[in-house]
HTML snippet that shows the backbone in 3Dmol.js (N, CA, C, O; Angstrom):
<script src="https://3Dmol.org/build/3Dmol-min.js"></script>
<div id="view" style="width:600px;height:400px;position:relative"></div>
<script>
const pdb = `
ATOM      1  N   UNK A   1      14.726   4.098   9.426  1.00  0.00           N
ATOM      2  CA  UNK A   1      14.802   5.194  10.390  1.00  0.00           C
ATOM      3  C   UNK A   1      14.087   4.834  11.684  1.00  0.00           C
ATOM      4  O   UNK A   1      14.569   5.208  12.754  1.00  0.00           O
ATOM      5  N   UNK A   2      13.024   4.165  11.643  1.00  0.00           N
ATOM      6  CA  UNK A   2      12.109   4.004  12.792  1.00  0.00           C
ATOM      7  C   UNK A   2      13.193   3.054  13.475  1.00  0.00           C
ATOM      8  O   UNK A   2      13.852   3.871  14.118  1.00  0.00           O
ATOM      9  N   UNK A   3      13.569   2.223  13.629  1.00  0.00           N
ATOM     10  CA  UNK A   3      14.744   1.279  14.379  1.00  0.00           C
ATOM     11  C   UNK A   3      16.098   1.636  14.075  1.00  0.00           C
ATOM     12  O   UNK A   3      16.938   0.914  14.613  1.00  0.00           O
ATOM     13  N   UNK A   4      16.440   2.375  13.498  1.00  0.00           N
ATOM     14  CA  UNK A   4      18.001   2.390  13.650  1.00  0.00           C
ATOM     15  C   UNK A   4      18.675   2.413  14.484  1.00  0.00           C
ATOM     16  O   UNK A   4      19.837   2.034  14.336  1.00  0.00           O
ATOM     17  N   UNK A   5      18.098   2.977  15.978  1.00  0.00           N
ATOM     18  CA  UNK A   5      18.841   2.376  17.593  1.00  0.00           C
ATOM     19  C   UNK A   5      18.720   1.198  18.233  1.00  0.00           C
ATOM     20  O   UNK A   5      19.014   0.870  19.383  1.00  0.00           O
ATOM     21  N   UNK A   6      18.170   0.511  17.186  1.00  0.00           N
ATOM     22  CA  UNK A   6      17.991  -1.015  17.742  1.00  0.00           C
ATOM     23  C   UNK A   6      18.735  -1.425  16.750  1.00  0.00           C
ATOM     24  O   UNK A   6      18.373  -2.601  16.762  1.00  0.00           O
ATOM     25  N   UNK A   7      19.680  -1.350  15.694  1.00  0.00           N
ATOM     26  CA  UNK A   7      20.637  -2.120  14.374  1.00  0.00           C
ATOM     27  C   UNK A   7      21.856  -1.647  14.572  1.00  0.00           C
ATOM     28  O   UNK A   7      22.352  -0.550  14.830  1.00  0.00           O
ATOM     29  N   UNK A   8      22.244  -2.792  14.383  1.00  0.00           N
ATOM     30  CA  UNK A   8      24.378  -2.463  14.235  1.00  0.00           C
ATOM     31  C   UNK A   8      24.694  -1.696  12.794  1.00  0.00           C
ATOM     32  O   UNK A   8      24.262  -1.910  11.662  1.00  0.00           O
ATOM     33  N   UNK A   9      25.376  -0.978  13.173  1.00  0.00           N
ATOM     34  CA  UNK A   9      25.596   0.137  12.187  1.00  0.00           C
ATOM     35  C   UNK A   9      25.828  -0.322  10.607  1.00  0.00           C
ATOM     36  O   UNK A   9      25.544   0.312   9.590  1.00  0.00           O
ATOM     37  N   UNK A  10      26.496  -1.756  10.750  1.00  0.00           N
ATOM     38  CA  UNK A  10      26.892  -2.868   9.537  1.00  0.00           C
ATOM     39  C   UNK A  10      25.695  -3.328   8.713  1.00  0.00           C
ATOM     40  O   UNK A  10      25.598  -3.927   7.642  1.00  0.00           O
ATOM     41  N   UNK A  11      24.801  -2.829   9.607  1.00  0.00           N
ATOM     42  CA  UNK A  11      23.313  -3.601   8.685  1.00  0.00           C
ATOM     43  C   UNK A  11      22.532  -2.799   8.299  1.00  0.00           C
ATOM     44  O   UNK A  11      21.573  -3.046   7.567  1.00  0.00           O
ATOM     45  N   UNK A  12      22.979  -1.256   8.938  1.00  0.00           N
ATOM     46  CA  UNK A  12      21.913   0.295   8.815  1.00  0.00           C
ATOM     47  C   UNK A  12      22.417   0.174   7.501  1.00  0.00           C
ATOM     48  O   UNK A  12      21.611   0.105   6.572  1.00  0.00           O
ATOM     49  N   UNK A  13      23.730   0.134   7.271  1.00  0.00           N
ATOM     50  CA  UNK A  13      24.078   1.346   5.956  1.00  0.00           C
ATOM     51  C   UNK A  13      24.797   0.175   4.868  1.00  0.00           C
ATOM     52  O   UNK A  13      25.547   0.574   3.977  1.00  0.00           O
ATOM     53  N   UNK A  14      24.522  -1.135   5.019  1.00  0.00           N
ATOM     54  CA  UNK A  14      24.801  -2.040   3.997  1.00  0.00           C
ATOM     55  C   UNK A  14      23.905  -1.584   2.459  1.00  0.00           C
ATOM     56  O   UNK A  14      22.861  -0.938   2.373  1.00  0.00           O
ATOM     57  N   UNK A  15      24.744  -2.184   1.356  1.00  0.00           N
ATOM     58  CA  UNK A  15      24.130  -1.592  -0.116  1.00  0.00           C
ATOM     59  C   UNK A  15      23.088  -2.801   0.169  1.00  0.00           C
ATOM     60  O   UNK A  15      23.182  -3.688   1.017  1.00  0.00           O
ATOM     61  N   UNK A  16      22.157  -2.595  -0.706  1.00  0.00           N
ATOM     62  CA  UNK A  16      21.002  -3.029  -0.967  1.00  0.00           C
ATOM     63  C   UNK A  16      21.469  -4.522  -1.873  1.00  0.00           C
ATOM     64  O   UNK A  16      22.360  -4.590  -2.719  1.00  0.00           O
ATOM     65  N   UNK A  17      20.559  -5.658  -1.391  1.00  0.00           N
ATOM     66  CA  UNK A  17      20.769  -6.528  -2.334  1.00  0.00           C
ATOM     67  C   UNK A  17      19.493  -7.568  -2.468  1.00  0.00           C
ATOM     68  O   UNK A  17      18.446  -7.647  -1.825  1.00  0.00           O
ATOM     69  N   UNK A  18      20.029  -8.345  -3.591  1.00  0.00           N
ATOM     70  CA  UNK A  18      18.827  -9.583  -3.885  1.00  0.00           C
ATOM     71  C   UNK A  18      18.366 -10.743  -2.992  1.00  0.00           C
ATOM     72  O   UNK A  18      19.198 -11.339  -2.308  1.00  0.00           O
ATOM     73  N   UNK A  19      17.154 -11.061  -2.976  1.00  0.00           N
ATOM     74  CA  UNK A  19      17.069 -11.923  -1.839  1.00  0.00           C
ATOM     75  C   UNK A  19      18.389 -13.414  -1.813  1.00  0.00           C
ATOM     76  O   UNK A  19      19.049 -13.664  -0.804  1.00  0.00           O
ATOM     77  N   UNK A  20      18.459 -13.873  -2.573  1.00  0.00           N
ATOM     78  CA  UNK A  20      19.352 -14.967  -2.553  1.00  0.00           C
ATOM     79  C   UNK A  20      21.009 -14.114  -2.233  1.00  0.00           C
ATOM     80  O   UNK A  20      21.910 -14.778  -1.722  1.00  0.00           O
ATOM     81  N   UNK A  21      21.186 -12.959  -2.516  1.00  0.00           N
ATOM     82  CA  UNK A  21      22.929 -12.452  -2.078  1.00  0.00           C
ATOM     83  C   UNK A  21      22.561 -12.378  -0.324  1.00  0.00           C
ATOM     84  O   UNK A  21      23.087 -13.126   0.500  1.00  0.00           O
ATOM     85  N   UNK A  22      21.486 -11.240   0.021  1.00  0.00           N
ATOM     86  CA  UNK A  22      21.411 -10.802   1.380  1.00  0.00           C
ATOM     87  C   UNK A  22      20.685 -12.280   2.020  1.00  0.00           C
ATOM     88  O   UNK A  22      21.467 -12.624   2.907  1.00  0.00           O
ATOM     89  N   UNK A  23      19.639 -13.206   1.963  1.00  0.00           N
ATOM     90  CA  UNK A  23      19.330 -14.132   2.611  1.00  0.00           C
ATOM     91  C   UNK A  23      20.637 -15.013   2.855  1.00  0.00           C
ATOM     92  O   UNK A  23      20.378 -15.831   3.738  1.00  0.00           O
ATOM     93  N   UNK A  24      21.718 -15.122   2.477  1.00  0.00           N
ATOM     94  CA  UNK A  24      22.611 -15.803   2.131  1.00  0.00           C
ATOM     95  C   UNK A  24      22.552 -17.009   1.925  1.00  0.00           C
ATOM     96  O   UNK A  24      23.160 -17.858   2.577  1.00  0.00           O
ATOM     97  N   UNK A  25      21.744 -17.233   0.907  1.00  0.00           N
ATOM     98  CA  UNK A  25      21.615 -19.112   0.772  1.00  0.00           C
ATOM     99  C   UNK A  25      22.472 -19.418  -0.840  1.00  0.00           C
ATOM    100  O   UNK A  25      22.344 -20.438  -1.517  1.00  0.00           O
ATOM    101  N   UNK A  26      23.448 -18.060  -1.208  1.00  0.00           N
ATOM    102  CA  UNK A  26      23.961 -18.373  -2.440  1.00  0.00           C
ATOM    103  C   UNK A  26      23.579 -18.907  -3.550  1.00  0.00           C
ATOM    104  O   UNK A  26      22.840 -18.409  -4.400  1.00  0.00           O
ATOM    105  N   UNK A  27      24.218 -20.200  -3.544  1.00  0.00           N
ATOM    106  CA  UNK A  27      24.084 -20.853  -4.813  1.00  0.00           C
ATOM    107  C   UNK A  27      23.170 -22.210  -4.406  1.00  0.00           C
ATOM    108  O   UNK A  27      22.909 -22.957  -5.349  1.00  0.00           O
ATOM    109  N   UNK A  28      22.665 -22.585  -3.081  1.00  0.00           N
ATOM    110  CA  UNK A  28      21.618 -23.413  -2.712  1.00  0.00           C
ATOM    111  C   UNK A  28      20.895 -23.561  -3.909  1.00  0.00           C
ATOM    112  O   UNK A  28      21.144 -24.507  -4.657  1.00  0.00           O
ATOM    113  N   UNK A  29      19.895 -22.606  -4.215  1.00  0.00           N
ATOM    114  CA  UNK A  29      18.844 -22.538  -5.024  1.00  0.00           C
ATOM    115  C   UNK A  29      19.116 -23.427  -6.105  1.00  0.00           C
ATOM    116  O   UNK A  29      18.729 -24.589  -6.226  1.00  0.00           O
ATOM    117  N   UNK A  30      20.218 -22.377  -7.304  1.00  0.00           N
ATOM    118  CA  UNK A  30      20.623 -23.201  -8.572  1.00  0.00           C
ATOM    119  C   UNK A  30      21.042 -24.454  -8.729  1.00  0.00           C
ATOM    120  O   UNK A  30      21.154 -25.131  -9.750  1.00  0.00           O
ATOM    121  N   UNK A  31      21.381 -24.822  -7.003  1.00  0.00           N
ATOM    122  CA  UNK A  31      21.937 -26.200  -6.833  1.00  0.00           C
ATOM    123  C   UNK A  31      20.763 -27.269  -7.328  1.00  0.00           C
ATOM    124  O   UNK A  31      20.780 -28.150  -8.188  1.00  0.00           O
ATOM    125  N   UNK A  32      19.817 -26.844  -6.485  1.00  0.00           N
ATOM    126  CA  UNK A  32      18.402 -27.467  -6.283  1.00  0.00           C
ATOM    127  C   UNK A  32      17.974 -27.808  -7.846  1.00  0.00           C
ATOM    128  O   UNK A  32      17.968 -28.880  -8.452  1.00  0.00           O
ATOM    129  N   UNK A  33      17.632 -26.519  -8.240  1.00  0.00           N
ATOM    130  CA  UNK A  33      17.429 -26.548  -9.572  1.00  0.00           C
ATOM    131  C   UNK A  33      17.574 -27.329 -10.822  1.00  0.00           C
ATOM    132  O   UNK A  33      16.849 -27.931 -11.614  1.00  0.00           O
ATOM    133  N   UNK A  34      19.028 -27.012 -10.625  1.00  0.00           N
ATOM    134  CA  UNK A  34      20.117 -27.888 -11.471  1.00  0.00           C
ATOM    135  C   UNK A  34      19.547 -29.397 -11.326  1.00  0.00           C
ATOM    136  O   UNK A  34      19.104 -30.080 -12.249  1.00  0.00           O
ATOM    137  N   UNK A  35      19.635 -29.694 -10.233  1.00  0.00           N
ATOM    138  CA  UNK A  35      19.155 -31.388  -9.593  1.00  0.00           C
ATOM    139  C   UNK A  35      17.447 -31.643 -10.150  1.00  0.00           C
ATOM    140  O   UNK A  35      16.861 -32.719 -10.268  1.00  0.00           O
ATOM    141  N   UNK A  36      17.118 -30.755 -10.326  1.00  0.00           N
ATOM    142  CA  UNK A  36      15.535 -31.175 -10.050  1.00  0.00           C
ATOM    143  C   UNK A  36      15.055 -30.654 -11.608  1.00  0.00           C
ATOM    144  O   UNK A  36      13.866 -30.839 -11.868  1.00  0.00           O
ATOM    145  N   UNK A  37      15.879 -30.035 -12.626  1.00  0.00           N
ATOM    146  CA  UNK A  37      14.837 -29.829 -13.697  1.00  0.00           C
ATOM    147  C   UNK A  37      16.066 -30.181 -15.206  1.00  0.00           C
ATOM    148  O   UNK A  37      16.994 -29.400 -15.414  1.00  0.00           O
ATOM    149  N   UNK A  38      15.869 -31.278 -15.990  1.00  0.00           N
ATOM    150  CA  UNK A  38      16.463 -31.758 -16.732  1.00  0.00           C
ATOM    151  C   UNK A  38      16.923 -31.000 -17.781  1.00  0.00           C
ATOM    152  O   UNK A  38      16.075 -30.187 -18.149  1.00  0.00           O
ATOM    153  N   UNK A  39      18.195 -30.957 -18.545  1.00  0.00           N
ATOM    154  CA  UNK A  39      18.407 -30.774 -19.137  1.00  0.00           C
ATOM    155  C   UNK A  39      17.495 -30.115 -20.831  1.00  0.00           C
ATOM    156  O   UNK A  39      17.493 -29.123 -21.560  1.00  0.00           O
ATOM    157  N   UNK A  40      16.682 -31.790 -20.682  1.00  0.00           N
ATOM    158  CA  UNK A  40      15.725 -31.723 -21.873  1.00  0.00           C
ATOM    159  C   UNK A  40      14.276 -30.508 -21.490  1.00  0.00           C
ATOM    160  O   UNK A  40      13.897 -29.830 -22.445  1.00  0.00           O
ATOM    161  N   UNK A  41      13.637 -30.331 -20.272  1.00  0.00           N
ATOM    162  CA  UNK A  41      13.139 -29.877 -19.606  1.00  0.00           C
ATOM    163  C   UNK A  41      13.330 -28.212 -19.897  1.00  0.00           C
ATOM    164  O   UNK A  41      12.426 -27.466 -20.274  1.00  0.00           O
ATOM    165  N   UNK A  42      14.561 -27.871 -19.658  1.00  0.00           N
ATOM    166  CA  UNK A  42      15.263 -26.321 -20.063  1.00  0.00           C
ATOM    167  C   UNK A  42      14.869 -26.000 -20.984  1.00  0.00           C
ATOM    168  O   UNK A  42      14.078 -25.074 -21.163  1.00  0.00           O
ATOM    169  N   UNK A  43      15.425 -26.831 -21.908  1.00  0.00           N
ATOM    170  CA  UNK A  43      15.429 -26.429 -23.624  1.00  0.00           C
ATOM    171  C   UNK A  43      13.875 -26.028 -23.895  1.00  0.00           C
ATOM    172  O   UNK A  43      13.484 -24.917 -24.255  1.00  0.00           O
ATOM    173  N   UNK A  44      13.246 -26.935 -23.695  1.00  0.00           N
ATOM    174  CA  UNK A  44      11.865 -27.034 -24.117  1.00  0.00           C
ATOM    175  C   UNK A  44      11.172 -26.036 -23.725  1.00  0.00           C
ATOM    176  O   UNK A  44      10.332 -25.583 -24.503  1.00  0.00           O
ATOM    177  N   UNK A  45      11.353 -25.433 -22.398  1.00  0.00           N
ATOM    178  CA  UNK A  45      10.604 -24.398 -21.287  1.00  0.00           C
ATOM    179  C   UNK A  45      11.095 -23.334 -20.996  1.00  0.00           C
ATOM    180  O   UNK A  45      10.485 -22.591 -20.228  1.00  0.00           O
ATOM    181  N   UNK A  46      12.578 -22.893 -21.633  1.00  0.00           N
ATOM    182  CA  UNK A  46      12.924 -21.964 -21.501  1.00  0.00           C
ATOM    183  C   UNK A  46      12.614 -20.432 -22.244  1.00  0.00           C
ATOM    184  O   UNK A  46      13.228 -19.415 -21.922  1.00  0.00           O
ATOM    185  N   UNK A  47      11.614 -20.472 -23.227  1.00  0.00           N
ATOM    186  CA  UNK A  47      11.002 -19.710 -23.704  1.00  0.00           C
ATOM    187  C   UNK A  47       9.907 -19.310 -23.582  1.00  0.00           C
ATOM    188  O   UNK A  47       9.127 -20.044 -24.190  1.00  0.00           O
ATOM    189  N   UNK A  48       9.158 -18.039 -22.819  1.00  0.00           N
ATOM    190  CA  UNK A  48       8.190 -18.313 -22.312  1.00  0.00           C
ATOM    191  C   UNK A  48       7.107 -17.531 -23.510  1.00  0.00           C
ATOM    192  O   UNK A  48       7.517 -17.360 -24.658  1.00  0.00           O
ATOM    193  N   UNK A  49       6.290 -17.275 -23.266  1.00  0.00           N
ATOM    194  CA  UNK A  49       4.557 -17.121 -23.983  1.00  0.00           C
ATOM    195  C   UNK A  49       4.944 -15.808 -24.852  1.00  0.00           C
ATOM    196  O   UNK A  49       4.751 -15.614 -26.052  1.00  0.00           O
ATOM    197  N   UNK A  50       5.544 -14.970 -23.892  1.00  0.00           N
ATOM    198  CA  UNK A  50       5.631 -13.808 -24.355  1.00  0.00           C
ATOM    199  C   UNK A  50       7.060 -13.226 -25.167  1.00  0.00           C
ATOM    200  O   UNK A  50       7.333 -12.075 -25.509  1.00  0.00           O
ATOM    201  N   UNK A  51       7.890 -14.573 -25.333  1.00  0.00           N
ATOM    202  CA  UNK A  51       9.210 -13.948 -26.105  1.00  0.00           C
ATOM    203  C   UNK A  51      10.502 -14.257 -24.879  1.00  0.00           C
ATOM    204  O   UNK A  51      11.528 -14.797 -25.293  1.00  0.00           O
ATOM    205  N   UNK A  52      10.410 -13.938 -23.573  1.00  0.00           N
ATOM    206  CA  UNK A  52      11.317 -13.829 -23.023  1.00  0.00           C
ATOM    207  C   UNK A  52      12.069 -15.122 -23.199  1.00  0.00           C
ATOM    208  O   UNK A  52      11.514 -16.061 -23.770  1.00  0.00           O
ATOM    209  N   UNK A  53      13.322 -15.230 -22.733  1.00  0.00           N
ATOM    210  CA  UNK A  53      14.093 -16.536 -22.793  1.00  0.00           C
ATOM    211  C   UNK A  53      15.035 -16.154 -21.304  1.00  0.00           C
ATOM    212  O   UNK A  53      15.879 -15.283 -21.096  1.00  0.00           O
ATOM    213  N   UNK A  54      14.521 -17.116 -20.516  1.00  0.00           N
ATOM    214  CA  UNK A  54      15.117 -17.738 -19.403  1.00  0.00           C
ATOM    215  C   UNK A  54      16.637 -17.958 -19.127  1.00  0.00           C
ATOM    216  O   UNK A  54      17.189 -18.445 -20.114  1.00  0.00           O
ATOM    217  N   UNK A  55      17.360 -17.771 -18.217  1.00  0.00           N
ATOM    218  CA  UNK A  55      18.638 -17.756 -18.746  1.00  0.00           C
ATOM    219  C   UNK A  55      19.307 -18.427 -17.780  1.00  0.00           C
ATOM    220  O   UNK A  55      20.476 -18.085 -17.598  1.00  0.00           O
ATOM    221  N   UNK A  56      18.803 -19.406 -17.032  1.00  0.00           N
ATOM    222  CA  UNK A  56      19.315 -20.793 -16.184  1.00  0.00           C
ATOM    223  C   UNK A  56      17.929 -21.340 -15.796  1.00  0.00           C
ATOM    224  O   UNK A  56      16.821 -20.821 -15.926  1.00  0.00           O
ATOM    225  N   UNK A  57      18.490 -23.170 -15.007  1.00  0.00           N
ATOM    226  CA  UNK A  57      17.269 -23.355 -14.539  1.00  0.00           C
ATOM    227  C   UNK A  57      16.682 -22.727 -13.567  1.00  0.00           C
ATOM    228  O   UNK A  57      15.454 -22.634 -13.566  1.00  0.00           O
ATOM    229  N   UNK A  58      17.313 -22.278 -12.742  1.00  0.00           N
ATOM    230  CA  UNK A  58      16.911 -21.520 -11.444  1.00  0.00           C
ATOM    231  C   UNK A  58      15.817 -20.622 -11.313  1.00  0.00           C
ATOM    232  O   UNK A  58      15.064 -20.422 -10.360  1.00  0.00           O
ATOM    233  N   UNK A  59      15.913 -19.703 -13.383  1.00  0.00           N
ATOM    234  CA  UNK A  59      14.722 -19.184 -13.630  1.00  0.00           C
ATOM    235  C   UNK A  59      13.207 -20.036 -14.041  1.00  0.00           C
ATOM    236  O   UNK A  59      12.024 -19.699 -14.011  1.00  0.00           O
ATOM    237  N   UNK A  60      13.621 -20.757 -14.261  1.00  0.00           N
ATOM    238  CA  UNK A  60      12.564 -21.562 -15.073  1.00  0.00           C
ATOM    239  C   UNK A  60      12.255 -22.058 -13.672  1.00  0.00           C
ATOM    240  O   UNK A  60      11.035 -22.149 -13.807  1.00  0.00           O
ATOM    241  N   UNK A  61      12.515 -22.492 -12.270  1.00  0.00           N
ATOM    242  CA  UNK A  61      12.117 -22.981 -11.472  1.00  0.00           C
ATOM    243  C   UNK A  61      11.049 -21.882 -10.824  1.00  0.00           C
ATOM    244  O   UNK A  61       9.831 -22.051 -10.754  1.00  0.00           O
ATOM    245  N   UNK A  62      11.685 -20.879 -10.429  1.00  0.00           N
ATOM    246  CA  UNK A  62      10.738 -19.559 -10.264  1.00  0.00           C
ATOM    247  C   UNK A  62      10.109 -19.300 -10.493  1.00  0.00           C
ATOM    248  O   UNK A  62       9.324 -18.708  -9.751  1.00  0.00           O
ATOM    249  N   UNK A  63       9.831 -19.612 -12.219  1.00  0.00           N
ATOM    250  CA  UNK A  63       8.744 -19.288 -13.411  1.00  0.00           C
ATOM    251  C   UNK A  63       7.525 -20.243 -12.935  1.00  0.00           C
ATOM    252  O   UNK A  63       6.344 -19.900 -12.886  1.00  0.00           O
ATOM    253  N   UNK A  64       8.105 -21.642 -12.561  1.00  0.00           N
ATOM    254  CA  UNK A  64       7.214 -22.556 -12.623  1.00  0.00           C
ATOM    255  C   UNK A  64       6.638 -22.242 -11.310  1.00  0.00           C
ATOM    256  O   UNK A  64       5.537 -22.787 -11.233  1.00  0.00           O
ATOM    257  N   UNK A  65       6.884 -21.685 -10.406  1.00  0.00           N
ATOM    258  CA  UNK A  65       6.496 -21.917  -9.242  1.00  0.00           C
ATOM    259  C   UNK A  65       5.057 -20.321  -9.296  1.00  0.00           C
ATOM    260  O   UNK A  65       4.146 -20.254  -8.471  1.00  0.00           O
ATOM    261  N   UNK A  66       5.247 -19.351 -10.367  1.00  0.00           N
ATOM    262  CA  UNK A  66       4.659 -18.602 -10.517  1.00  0.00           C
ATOM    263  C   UNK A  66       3.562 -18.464 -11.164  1.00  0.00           C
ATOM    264  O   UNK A  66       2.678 -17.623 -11.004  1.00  0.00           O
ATOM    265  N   UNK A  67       3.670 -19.681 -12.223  1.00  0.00           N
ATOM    266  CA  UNK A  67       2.856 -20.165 -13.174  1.00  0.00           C
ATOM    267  C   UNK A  67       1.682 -21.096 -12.302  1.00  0.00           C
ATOM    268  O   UNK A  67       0.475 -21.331 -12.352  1.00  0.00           O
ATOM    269  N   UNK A  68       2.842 -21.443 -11.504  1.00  0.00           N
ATOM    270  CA  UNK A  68       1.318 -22.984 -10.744  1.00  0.00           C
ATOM    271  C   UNK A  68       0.364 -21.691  -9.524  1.00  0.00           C
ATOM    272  O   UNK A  68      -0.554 -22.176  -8.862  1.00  0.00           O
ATOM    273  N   UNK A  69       0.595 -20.561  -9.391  1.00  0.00           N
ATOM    274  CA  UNK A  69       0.173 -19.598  -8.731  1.00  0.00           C
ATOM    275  C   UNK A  69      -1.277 -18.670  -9.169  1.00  0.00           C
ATOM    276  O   UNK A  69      -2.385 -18.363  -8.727  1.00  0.00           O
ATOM    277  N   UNK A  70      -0.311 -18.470 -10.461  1.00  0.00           N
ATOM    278  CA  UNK A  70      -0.722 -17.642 -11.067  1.00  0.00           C
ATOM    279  C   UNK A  70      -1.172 -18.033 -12.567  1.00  0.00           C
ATOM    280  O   UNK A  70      -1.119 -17.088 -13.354  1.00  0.00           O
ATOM    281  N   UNK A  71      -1.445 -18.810 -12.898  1.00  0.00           N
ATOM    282  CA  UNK A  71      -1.730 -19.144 -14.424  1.00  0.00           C
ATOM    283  C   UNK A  71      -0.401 -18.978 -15.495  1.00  0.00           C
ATOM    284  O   UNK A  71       0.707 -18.481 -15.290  1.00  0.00           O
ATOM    285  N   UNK A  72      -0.866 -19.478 -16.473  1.00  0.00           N
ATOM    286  CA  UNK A  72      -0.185 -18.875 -17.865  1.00  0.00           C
ATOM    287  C   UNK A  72      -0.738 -17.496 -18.328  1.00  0.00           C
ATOM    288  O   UNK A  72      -1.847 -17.296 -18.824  1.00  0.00           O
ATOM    289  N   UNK A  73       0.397 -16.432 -18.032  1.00  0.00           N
ATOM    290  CA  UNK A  73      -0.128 -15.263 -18.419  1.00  0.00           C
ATOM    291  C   UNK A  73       0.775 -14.584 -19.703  1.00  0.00           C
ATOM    292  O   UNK A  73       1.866 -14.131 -19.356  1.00  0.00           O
ATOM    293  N   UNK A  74       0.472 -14.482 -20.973  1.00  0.00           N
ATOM    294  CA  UNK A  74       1.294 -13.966 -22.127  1.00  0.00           C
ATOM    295  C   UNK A  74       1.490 -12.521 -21.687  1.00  0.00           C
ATOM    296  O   UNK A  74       2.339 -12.050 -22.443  1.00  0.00           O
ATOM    297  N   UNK A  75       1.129 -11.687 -20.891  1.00  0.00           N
ATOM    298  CA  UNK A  75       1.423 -10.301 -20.767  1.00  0.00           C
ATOM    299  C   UNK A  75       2.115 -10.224 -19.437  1.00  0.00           C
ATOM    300  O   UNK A  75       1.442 -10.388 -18.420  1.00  0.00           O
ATOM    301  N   UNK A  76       3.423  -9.985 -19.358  1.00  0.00           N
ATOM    302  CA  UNK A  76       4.337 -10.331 -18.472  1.00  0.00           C
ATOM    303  C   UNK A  76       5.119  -9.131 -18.347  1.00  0.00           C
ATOM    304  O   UNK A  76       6.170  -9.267 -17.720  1.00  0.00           O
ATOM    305  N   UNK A  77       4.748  -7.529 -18.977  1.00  0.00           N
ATOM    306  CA  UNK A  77       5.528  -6.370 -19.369  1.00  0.00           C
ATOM    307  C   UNK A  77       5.150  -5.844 -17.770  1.00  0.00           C
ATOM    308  O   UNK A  77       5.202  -4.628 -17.587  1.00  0.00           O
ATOM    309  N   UNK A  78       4.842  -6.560 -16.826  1.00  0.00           N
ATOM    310  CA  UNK A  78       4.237  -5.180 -15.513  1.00  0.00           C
ATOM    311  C   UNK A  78       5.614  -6.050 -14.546  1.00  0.00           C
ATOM    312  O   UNK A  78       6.007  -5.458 -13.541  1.00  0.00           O
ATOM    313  N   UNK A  79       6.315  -7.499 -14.926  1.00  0.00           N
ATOM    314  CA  UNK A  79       7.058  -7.794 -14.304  1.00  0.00           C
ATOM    315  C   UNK A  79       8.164  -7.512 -14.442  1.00  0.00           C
ATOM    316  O   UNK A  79       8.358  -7.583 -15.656  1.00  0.00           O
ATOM    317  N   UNK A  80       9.437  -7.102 -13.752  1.00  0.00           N
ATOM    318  CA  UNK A  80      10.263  -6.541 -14.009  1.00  0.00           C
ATOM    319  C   UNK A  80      11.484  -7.792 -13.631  1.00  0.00           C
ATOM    320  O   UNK A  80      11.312  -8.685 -12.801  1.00  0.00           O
ATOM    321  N   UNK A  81      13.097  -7.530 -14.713  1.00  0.00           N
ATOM    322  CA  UNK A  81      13.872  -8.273 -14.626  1.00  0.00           C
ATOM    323  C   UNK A  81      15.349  -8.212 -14.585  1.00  0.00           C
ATOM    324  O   UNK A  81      15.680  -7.341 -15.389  1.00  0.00           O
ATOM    325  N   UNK A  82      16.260  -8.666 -14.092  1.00  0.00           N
ATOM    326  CA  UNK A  82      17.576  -8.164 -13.935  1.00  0.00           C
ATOM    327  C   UNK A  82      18.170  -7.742 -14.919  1.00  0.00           C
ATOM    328  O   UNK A  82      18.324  -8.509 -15.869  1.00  0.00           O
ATOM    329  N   UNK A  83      18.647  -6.478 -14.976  1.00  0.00           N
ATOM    330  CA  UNK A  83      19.233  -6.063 -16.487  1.00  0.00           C
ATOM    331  C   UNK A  83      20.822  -6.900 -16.272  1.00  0.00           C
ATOM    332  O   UNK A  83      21.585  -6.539 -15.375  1.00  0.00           O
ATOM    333  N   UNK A  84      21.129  -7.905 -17.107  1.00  0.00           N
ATOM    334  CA  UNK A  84      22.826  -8.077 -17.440  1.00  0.00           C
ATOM    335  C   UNK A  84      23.865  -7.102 -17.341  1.00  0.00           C
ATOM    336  O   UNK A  84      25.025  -7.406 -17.621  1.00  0.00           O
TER     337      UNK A  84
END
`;
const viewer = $3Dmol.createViewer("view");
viewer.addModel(pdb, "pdb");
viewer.setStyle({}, {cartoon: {color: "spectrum"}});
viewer.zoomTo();
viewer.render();
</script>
């Protein structure tokens, strides 16, 4: 509301989306991913402390980048995740 006379009407009233749909860098990321975290790597890491299971590398890249941040934390219920 505070700027809406400064925005094209296409960008006021667009639906809401995820950073990778609205940043538009697509499928960049998973590309990256894909390239940079092995096969064997997935398997092994795709289950994390608390039960969850990861469901490409793209997550597990995220994870890792959250983990080197933030520690290994087994209580992970305050983070929230894309429902399928």
């Amino acid at each position: 509301k505070a700027i809406e006379k400064e925005l094209p009407e296409k960008v006021l009233n667009r639906p809401k989306a995820k950073f990778w749909e609205g940043g538009g860098i697509g499928e960049i990321l998973a590309e990256y991913a894909s390239k940079h975290i092995s096969d064997h790597d997935f398997k092994e890491e795709k289950e994390l402390p608390n039960g969850w299971v990861l469901n490409s590398k793209e997550e597990l890249m995220y994870y890792r980048i959250f983990r080197e941040h933030f520690g290994e934390q087994v209580n992970l219920d305050w983070m929230g995740r894309t429902k399928k």
